[in-house]
C-alpha positions as CSV (number, residue, x, y, z in Angstrom):
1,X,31.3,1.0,-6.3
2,X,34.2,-1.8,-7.0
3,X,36.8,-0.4,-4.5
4,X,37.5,-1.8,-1.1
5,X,36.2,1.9,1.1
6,X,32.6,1.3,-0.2
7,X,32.7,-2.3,1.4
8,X,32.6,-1.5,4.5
9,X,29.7,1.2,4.1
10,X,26.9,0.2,2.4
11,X,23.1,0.1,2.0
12,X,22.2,-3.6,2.1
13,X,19.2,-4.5,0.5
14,X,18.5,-7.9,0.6
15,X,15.7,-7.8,-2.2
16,X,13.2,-5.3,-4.1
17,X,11.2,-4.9,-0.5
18,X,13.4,-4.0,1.8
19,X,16.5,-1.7,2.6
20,X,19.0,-1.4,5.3
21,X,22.4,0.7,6.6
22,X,25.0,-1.8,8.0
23,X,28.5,-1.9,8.4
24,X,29.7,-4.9,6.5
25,X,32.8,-6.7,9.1
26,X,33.6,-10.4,9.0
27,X,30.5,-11.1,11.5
28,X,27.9,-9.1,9.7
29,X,29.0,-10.1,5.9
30,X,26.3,-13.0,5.5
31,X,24.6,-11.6,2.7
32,X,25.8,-14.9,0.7
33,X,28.9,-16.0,-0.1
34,X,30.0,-16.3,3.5
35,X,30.2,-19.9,4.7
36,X,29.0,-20.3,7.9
37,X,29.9,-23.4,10.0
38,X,26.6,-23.6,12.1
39,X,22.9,-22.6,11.0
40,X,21.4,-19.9,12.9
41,X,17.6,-18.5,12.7
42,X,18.1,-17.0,9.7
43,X,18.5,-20.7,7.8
44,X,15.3,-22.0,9.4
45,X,13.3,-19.2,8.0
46,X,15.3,-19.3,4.8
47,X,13.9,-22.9,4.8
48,X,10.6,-21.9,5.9
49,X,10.6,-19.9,2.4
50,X,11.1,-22.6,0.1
51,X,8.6,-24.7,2.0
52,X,6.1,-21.9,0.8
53,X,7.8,-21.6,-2.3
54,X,7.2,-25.6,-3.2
55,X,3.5,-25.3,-1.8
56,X,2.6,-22.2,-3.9
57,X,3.8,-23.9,-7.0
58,X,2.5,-27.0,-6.8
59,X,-0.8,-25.4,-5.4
60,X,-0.9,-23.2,-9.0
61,X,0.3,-25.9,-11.0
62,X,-3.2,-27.7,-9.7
63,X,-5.0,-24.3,-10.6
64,X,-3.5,-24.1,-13.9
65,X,-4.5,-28.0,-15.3
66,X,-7.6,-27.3,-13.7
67,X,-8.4,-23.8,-16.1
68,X,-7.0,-25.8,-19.1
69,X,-8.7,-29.3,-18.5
70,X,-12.4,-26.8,-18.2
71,X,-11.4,-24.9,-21.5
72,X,-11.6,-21.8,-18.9
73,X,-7.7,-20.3,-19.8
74,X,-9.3,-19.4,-22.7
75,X,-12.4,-17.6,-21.4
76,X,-10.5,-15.6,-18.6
77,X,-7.3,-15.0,-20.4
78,X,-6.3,-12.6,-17.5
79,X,-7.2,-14.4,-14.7
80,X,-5.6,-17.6,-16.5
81,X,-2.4,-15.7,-16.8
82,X,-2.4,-14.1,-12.9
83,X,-2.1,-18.1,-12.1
84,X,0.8,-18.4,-14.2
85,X,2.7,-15.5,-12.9
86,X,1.7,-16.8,-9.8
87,X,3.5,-20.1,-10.3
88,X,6.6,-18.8,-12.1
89,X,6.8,-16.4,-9.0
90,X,7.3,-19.5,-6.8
91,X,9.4,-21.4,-8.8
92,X,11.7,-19.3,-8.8
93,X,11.6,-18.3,-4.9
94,X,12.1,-21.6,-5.0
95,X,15.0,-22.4,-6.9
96,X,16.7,-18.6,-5.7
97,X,16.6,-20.0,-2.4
98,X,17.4,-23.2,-2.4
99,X,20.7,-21.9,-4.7
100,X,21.2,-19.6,-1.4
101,X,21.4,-21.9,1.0
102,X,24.5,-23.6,-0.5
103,X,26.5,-20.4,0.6
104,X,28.6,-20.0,-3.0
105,X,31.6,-17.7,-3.4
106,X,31.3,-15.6,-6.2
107,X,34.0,-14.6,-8.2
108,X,35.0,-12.7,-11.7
109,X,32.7,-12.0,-14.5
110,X,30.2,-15.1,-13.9
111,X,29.9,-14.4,-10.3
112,X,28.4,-10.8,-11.2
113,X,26.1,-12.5,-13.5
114,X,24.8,-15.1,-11.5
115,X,24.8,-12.2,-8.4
116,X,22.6,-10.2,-10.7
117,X,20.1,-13.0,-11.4
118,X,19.9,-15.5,-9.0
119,X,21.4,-14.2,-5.4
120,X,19.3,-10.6,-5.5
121,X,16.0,-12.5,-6.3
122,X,15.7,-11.0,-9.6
123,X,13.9,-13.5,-11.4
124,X,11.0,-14.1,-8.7
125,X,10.6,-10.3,-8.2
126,X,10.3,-10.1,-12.3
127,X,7.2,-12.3,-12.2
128,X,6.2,-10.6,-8.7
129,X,5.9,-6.9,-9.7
130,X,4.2,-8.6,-13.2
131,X,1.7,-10.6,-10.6
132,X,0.7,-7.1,-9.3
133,X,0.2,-5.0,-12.2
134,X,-2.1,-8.3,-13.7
135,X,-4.8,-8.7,-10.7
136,X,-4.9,-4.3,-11.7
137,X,-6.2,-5.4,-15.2
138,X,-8.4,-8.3,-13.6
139,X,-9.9,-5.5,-11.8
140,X,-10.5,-2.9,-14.2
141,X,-11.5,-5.7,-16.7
142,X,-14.4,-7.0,-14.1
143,X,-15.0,-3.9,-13.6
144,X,-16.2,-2.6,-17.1
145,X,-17.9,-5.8,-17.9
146,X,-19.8,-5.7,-14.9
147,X,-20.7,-1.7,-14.8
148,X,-20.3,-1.2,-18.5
149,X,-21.8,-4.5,-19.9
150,X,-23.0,-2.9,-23.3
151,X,-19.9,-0.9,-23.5
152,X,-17.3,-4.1,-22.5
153,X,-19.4,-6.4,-25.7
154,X,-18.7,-3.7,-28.3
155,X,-15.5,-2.2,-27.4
156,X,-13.8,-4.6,-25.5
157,X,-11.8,-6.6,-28.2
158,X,-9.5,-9.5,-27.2
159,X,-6.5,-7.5,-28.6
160,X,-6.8,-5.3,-25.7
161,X,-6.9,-8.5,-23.1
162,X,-3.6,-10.0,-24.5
163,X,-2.0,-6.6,-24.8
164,X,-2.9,-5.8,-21.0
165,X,-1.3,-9.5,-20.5
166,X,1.8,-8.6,-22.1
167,X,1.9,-5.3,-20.5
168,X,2.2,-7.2,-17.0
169,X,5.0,-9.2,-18.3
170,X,7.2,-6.7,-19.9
171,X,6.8,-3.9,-17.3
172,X,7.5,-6.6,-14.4
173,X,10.5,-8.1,-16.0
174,X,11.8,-4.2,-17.4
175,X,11.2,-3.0,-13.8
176,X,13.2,-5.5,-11.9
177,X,16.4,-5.8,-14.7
178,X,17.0,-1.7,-14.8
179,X,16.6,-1.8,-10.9
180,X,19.2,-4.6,-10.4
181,X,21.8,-3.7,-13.0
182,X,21.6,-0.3,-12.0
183,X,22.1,-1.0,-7.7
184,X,23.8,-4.3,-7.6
185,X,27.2,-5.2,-7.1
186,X,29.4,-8.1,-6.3
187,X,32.1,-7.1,-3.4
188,X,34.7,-9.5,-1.5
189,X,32.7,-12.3,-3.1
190,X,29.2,-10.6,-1.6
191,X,26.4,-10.1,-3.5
192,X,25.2,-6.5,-2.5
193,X,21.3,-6.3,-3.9
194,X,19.7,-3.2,-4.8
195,X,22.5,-1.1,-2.8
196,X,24.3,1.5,-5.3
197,X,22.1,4.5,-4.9
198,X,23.3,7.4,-6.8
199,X,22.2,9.3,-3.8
200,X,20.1,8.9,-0.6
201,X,17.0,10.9,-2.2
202,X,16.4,8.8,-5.0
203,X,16.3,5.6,-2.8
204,X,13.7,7.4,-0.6
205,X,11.9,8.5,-3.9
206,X,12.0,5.0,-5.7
207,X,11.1,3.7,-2.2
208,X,7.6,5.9,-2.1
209,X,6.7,5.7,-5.8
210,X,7.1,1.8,-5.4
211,X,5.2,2.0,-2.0
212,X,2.4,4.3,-4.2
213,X,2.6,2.1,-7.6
214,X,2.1,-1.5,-6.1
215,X,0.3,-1.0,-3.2
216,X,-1.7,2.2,-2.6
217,X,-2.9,3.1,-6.0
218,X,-3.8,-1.2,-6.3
219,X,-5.6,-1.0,-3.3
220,X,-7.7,2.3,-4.2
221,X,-8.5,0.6,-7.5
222,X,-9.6,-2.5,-5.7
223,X,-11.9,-0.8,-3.2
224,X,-13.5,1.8,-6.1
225,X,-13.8,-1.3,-9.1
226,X,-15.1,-4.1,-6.4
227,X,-17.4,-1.3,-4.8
228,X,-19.1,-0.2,-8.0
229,X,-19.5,-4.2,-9.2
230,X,-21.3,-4.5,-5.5
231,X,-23.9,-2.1,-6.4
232,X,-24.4,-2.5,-10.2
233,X,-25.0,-6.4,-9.3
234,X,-27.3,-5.9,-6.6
235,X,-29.5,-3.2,-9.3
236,X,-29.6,-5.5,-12.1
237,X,-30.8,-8.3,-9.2
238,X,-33.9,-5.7,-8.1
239,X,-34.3,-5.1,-12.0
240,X,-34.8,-9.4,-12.8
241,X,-36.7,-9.8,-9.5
242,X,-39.1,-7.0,-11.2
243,X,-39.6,-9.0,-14.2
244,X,-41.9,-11.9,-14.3
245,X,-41.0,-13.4,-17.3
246,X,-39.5,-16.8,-16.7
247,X,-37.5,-17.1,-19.9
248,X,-35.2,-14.6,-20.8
249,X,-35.0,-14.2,-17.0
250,X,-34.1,-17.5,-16.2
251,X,-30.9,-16.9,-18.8
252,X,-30.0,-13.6,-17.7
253,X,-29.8,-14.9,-13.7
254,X,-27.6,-17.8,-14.9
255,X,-25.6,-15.2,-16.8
256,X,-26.0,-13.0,-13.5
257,X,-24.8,-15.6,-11.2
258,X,-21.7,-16.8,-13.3
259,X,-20.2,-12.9,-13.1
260,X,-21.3,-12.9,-9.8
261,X,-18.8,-15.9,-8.7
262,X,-16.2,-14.6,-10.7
263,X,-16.2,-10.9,-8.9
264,X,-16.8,-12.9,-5.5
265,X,-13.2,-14.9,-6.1
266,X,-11.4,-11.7,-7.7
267,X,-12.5,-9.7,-4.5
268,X,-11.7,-12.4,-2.3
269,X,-7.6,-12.7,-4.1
270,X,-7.9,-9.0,-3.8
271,X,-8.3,-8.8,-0.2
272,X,-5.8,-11.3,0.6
273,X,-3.6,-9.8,-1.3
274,X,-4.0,-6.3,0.4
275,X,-3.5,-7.9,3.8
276,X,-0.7,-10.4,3.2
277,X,1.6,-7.9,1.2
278,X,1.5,-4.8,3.7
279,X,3.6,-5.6,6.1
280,X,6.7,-6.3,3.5
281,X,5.6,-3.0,1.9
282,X,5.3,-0.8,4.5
283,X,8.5,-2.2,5.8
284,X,9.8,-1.4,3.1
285,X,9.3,1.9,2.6
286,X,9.9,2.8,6.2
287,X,13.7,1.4,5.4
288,X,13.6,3.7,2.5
289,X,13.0,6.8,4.0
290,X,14.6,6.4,7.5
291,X,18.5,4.9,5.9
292,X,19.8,4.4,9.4
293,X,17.6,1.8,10.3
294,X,19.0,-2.0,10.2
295,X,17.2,-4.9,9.3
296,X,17.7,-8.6,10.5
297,X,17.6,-11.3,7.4
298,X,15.0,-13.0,10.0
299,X,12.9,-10.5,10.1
300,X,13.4,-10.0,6.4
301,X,12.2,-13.8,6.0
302,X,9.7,-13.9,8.1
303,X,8.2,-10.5,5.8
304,X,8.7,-12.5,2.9
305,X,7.0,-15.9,4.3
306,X,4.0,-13.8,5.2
307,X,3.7,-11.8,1.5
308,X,3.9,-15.3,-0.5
309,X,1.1,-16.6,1.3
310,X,-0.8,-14.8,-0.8
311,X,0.4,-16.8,-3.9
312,X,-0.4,-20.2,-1.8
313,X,-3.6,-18.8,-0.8
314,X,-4.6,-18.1,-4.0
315,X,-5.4,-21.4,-5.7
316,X,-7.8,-23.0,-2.6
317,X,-9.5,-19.4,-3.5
318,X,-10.5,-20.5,-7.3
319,X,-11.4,-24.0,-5.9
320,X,-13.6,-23.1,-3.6
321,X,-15.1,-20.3,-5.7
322,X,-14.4,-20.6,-8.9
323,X,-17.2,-23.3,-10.0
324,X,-15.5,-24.7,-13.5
325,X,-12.3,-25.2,-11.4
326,X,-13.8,-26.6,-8.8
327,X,-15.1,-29.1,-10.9
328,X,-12.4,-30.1,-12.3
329,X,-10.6,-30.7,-9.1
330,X,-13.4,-32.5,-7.8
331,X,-12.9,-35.3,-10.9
332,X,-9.0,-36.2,-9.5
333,X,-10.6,-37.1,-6.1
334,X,-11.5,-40.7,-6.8
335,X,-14.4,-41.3,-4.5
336,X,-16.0,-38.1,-5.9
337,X,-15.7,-38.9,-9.7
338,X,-19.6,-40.9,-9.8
339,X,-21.4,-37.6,-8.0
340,X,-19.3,-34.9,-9.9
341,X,-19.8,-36.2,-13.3
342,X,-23.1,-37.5,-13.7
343,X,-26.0,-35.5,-12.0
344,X,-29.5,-37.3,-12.0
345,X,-32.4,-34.8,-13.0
346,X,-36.0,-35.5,-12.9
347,X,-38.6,-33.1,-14.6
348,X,-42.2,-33.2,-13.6
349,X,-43.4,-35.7,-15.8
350,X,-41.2,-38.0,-13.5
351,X,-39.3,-39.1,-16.6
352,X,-35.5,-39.4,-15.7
353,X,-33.1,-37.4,-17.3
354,X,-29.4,-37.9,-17.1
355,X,-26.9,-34.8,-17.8
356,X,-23.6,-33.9,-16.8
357,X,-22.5,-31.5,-14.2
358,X,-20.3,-29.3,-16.7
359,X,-23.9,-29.2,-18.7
360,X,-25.8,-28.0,-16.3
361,X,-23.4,-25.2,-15.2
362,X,-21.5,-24.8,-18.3
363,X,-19.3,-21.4,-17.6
């Protein structure tokens, strides 16, 4: 795929989502490494992504001292690490992007390298894919503590938790390298991304297995897990509200209501996540299938702005729902601090009694 023919025909793909037949001339080769001596749409929106990059970082960075300041990283090990894959993912949109926008001409042995890492968005789409197959084991794992409570205490062991976490990590970063290596090369000093298809039927088949993998098959699992948790939350709810006894119940409905704000957040990143990655998917496969199609790096952008909202949306999710986090956040606004660390109690012998927040609604 080195000689000069195959640079004028090619499949451009400018990243994992999306994929596109061009003919490469002297005014369409701005896939990088073509200096251009005025900025058109396409380096507004280009900017417009490492705006959201920088406020989905410093949004999970916020998340993550939060989760580690309440001891709660180490409670929800999964949901801890969706965070950090969350924050890595922007990062490095952030520093892929900003690299971009400096228009570098690549050439000999490091150029393919840096092409291969940096310019085709390897590294964010790493961390990406690894984001999506984690919230899959947030779900499942909410899911059989919530249905399968007995079942979850005994069986569930924290080997299994960490091993689900490392299966996000390797499978996302595994994915991504054997994609790139295999359909990306460097050409007149242009970094062609995801392009060298040994033929156009396994494009269109990687195309609809990615399109089944990491967005139909999620969103099925989302609707069945988060619809079961639904129902078994709202029968062990009539099964307390049965019960008159006011001590064990009291601790079971604390217990009750502490699952019930985790599943309420998880459904909630779910959702958002359904909605704000579809349109970059179902692009995405449509340019898979139908190879004739072109697509503009705008519109590209502007796919890609709308799918890492989800990542920015994220962390305002676990502040406003997540109550351990939310605490914690509350404690770095200043005014805040007296009413969010010491709550006044009085009992009905009218004798005061002074506890802390984190106390009263330790997770």
């Amino acid at each position: 795929m080195t000689n000069e023919g195959n640079s004028k025909h090619l499949s451009v793909v400018m990243t994992t989502e999306a994929v596109v037949d061009v003919t490469v001339t002297d005014s369409t080769a701005t896939n990088f490494g073509t200096p251009s001596s005025s900025y058109g749409i396409e380096f507004y929106f280009q900017c417009a992504v490492v705006v959201i990059g920088v406020a989905g970082t410093a949004a999970n960075a916020l998340i993550l001292y939060a989760m580690v300041a309440s001891k709660q990283h180490k409670k929800h090990v999964l949901i801890f690490n969706q965070n950090l894959l969350d924050f890595f993912s922007c990062l490095f949109l952030i520093i892929t992007y900003a690299i971009k926008l400096c228009n570098i001409y690549l050439t000999g042995y490091g150029g393919y390298l840096f092409c291969q890492f940096v310019v085709s968005e390897n590294l964010t789409w790493c961390t990406s894919l690894a984001s999506k197959t984690n919230i899959f084991f947030v779900t499942i794992e909410r899911y059989l503590k919530t249905v399968f409570p007995v079942w979850s205490k005994n069986k569930l062991r924290k080997w299994m938790i960490y091993s689900a976490l490392a299966v996000a990590w390797i499978s996302g970063i595994v994915h991504v390298m054997a994609l790139t290596f295999f359909t990306t090369d460097v050409i007149d000093g242009v970094c062609y991304a995801y392009v060298v298809w040994k033929s156009p039927m396994a494009q269109m088949g990687y195309g609809i297995s990615y399109f089944l993998s990491y967005y139909t098959i999620e969103l099925l699992t989302f609707i069945f897990c988060y619809g079961h948790i639904l129902i078994a939350i709202r029968r062990q709810a009539k099964v307390m509200a049965g019960h008159g006894a006011a001590g064990s119940s009291a601790v079971q409905a604390k217990s009750n209501q502490i699952q019930s704000s985790i599943i309420k957040t998880m459904i909630l990143v779910s959702a958002f996540y359904a909605i704000s990655d579809l349109p970059i998917n179902v692009h995405y496969l449509i340019l898979s299938i139908h190879r004739n199609m072109t697509l503009l790096e705008s519109a590209y952008y502007a796919l890609l702005f709308i799918s890492f909202l989800y990542y920015c949306t994220n962390p305002f999710i676990y502040a406003l729902k997540f109550d351990p986090v939310k605490r914690i956040l509350l404690r770095l606004i200043p005014c805040k601090k007296s009413s969010v660390d010491t709550l006044q109690v009085v009992d009905t012998t009218g004798a005061p009694n002074v506890q802390t927040h984190a106390e009263t609604r330790n997770f």
